[in-house]
C-alpha positions as CSV (number, residue, x, y, z in Angstrom):
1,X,-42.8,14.9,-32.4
2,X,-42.8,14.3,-28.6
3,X,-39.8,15.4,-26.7
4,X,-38.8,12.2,-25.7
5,X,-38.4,11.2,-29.2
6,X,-35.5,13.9,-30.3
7,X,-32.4,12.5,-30.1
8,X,-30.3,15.2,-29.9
9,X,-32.7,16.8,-26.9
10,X,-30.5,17.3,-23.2
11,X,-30.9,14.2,-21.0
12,X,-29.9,14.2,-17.1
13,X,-27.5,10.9,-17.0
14,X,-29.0,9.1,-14.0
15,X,-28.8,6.0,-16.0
16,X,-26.2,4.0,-17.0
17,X,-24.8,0.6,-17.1
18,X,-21.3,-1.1,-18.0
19,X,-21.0,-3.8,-20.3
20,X,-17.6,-6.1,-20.1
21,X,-17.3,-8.7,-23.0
22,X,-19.8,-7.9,-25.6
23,X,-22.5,-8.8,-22.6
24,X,-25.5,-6.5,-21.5
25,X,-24.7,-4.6,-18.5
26,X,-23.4,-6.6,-15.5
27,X,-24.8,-4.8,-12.6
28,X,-26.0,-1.9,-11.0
29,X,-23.4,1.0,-9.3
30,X,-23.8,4.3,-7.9
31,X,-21.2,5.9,-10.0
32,X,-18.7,6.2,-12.6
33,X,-16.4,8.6,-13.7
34,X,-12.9,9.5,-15.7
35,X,-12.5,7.5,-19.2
36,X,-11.6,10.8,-21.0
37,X,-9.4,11.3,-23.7
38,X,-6.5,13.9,-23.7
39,X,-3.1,14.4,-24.9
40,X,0.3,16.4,-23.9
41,X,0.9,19.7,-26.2
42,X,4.3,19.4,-27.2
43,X,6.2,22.8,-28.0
44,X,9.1,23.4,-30.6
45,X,11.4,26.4,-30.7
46,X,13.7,26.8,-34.0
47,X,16.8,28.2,-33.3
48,X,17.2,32.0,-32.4
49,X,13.5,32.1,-33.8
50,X,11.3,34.6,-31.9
51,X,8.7,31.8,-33.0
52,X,7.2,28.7,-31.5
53,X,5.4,25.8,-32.7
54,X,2.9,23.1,-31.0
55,X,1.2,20.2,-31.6
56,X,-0.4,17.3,-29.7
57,X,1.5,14.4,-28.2
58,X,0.4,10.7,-28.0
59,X,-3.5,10.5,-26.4
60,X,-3.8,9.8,-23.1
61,X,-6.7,8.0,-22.0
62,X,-8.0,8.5,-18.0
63,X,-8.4,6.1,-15.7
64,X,-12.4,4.6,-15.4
65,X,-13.8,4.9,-11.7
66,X,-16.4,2.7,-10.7
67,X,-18.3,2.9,-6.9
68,X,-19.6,-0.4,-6.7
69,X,-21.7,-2.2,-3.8
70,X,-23.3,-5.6,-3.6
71,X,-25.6,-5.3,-6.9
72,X,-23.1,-6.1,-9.7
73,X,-23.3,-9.0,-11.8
74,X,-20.7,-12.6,-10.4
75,X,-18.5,-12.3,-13.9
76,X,-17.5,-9.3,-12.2
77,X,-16.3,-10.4,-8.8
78,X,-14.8,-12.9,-10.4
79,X,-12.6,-10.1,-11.9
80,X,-12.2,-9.0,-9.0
81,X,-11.1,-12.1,-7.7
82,X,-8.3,-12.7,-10.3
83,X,-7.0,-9.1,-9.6
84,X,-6.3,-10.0,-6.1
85,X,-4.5,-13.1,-7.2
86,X,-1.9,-11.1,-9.4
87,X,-3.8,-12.3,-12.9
88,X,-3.9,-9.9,-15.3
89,X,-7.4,-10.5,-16.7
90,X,-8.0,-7.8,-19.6
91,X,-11.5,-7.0,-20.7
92,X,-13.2,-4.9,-23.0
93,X,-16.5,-3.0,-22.5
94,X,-18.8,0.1,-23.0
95,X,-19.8,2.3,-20.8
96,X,-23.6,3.4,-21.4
97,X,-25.4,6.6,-20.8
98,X,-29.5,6.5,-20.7
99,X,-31.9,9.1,-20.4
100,X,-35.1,8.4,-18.6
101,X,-36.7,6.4,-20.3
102,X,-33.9,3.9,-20.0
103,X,-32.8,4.5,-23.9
104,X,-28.9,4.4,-24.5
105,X,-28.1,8.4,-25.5
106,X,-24.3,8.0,-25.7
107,X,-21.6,5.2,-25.2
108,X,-17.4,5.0,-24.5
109,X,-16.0,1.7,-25.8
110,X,-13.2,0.8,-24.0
111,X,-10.1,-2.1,-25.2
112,X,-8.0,-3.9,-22.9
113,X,-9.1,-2.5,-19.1
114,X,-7.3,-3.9,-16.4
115,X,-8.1,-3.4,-12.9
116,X,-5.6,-0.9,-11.1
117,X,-6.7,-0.3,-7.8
118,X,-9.5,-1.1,-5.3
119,X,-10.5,0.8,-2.5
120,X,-12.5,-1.0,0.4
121,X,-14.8,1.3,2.4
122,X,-14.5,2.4,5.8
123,X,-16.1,-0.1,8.0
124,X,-17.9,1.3,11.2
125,X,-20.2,-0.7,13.8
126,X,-22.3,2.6,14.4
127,X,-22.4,3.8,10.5
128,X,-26.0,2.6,8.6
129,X,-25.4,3.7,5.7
130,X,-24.7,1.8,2.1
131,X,-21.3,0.3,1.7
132,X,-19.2,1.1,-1.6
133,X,-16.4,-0.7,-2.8
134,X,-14.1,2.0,-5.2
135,X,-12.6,0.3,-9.1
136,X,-10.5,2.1,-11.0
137,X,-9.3,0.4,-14.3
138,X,-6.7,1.4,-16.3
139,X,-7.7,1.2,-20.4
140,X,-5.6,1.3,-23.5
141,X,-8.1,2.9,-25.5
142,X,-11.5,4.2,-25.4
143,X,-13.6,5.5,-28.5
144,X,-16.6,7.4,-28.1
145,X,-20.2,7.4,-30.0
146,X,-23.6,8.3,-30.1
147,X,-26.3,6.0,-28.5
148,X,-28.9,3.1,-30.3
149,X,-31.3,4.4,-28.8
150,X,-32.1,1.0,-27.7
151,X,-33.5,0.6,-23.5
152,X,-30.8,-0.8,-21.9
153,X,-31.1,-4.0,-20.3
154,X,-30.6,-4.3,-16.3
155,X,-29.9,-7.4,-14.7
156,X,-31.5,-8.7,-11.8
157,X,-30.7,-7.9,-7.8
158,X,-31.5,-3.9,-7.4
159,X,-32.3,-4.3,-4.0
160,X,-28.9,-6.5,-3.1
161,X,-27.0,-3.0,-2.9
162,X,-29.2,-2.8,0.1
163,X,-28.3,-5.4,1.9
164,X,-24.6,-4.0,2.6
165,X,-24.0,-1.2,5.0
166,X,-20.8,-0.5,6.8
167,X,-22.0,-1.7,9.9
168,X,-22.2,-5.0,9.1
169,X,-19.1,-7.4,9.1
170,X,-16.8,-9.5,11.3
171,X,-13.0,-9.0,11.6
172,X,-10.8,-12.3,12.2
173,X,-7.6,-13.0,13.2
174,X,-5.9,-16.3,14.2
175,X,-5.3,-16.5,17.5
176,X,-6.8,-13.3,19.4
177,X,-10.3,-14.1,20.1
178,X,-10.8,-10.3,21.0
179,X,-10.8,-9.0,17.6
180,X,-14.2,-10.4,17.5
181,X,-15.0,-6.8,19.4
182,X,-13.3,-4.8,16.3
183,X,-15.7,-2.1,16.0
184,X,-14.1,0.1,13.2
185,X,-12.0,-0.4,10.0
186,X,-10.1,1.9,8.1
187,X,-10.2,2.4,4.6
188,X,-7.4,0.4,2.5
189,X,-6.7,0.2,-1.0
190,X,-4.8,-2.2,-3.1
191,X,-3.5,-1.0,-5.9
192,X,-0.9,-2.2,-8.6
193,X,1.5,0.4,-10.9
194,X,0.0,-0.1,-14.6
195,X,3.4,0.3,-16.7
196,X,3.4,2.1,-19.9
197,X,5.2,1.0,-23.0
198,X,5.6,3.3,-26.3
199,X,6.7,1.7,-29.4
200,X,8.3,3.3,-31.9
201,X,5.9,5.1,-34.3
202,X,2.5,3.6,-32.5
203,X,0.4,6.4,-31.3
204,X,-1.1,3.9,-28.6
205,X,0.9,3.2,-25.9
206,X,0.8,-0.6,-24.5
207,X,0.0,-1.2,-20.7
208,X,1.2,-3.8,-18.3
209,X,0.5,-4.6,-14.9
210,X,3.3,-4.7,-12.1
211,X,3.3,-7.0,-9.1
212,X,0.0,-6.1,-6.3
213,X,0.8,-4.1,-3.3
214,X,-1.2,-4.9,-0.6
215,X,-1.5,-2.3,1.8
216,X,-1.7,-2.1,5.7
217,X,-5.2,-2.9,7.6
218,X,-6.1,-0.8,10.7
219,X,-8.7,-1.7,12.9
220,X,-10.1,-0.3,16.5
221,X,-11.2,-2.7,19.6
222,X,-11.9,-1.8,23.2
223,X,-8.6,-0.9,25.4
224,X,-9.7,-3.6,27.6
225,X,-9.9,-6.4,25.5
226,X,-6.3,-5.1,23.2
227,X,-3.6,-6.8,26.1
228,X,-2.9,-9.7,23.9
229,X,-2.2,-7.8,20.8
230,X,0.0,-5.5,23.2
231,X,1.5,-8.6,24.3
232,X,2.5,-9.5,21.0
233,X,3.4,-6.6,19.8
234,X,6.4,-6.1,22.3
235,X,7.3,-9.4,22.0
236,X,7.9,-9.0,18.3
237,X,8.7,-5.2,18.0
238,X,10.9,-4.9,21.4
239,X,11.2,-8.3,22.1
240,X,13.2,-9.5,18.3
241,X,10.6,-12.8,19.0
242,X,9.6,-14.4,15.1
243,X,6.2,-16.2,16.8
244,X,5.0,-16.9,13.6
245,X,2.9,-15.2,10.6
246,X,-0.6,-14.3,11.5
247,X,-3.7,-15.3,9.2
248,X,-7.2,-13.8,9.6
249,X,-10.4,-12.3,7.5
250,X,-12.5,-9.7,6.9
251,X,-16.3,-10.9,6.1
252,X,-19.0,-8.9,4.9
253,X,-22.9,-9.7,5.5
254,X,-26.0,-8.7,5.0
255,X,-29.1,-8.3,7.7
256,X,-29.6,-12.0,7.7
257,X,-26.4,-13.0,8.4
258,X,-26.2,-14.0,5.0
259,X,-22.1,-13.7,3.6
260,X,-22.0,-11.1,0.9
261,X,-18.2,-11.3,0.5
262,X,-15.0,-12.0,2.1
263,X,-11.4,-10.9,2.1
264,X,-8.4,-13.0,3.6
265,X,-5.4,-11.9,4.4
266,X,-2.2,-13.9,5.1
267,X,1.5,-13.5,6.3
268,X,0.4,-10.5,8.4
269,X,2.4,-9.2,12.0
270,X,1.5,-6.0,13.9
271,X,2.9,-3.1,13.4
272,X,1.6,-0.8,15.6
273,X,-0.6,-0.6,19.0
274,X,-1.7,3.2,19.5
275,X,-4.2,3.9,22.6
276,X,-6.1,6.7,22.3
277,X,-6.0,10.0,23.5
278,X,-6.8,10.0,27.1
279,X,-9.1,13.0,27.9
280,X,-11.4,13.7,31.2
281,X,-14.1,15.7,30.0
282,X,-14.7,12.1,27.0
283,X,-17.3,10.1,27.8
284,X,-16.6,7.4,25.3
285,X,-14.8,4.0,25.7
286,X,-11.0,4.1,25.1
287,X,-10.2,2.3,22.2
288,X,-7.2,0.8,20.6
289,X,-6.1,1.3,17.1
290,X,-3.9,-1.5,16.0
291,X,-2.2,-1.6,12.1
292,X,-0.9,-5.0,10.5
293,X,1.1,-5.6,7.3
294,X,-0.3,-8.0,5.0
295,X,1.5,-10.6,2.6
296,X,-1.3,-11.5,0.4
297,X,-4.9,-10.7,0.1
298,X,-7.7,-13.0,-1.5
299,X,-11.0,-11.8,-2.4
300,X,-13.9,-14.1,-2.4
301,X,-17.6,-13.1,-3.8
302,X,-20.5,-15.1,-1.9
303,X,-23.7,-15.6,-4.8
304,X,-27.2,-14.9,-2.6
305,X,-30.2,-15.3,-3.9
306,X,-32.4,-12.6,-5.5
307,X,-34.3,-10.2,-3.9
């Protein structure tokens, strides 16, 4: 029998896919991690008895971790989408291991995953490198099983992770024309608190989502071109001036120019304009680093042609 054929033989796991939905896999990602099981051991003492007892608590299941770029499937963007707009959109799924011949080896069925957090990549005008959003879903149960040994079925669009690197995308905000020279954006993530209900004698515990927290955005320009924001800033900081919310994006595109995704941000004010460290042996342009609070956040997925 070739070696291939055993079942049970070791397999490296450079494969894998995640269905949502009873659907074939929904896109390609560079990683996934967590979805483990484990549970609190719980400890009893009787008395003046020398003795102790344990057993094992309710299960815990760990949070899923996805790295995701520009080559999933729309239905999930579209998840993504409804996270940013405070819907709690519950899915269940799989998440498939293959061995090299593309065959499914092992699976983890998951029930009622929500999304918990997203992490947007650093953004840098002199980076070249692939982009990678980070998902993190929060699951109330996961149940795990051998493979069908069926070949897993990949959708189209490998080559659309390709088209994002962290150098390319544009930075807007209302009413400053120079953060069109933003040349670096910190990482942010948005995040909700999943809350955990127990009920009675259930061994699963019930999860609900809390309101979004949207997180601060910080973003570097050229000291030259940061006056206005300076301006501004000591007009509302010092100053006690309300001038009005600020509105603005964040777009993402590939080396065409073509939109792979955008983020908008409203109700947003500066908090903070920090030069940088003035030194006389640097060579290198002084930069700005300015950080605003956001109100809202809405995520928008741009569908691009195969490639």
């Amino acid at each position: 029998m070739p070696a291939s054929a055993d079942p049970n033989r070791s397999y490296a796991a450079a494969h894998f896919a995640l269905e949502l939905d009873g659907k074939d896999s929904v896109g390609l990602f560079r990683s996934i991690e967590g979805g483990g099981v484990r549970a609190d051991v719980m400890t009893y003492q009787m008395g003046p008895n020398y003795d102790r007892w344990r057993q094992l608590g309710k299960p815990k299941f760990e949070d899923i971790k996805l790295q995701v770029g520009m080559a999933m499937s729309e239905p999930f963007y579209a998840w993504i989408s409804n996270f940013f707009s405070g819907k709690a959109d519950r899915k269940t799924g799989a998440i498939v291991a293959a061995d090299f011949y593309y065959k499914e080896r092992a699976r983890r069925d998951f029930s009622e995953a929500m999304i918990k957090e997203l992490t947007f990549p650093k953004l840098d005008a002199t980076d070249k490198n692939p982009a990678y959003m980070t998902v993190a879903l929060s699951v109330e149960d996961i149940v795990f099983s051998k493979g069908t040994g069926k070949k897993i079925v990949m959708p189209l669009g490998f080559n659309k992770q390709k088209l994002w690197t962290a150098a390319n995308f544009n930075f807007r905000l209302d009413g400053f024309e120079c953060c069109r020279r933003v040349s670096k954006i910190d990482s942010f993530t948005v995040k909700q608190t999943i809350i955990e209900h127990n009920v009675g004698g259930m061994r699963g515990t019930t999860k609900t989502p809390s309101p979004i927290d949207f997180p601060n955005i910080a973003f570097y320009l050229p000291e030259a071109d940061a006056h206005p924001l300076h301006d501004h800033a000591m007009k509302r900081i010092k100053g006690g001036e309300v001038p009005g919310r600020l509105h603005g994006s964040l777009e993402t595109y590939d080396h065409d120019h073509r939109t792979l995704c955008t983020l908008q941000f409203f109700g947003a004010d500066i908090v903070s304009v920090t030069p940088d460290r003035s030194d006389s042996a640097s060579e290198e342009i002084k930069m700005s680093k300015v950080e605003i609070y956001t109100e809202k956040m809405e995520f928008t997925y741009h569908q691009i042609a195969d490639v």
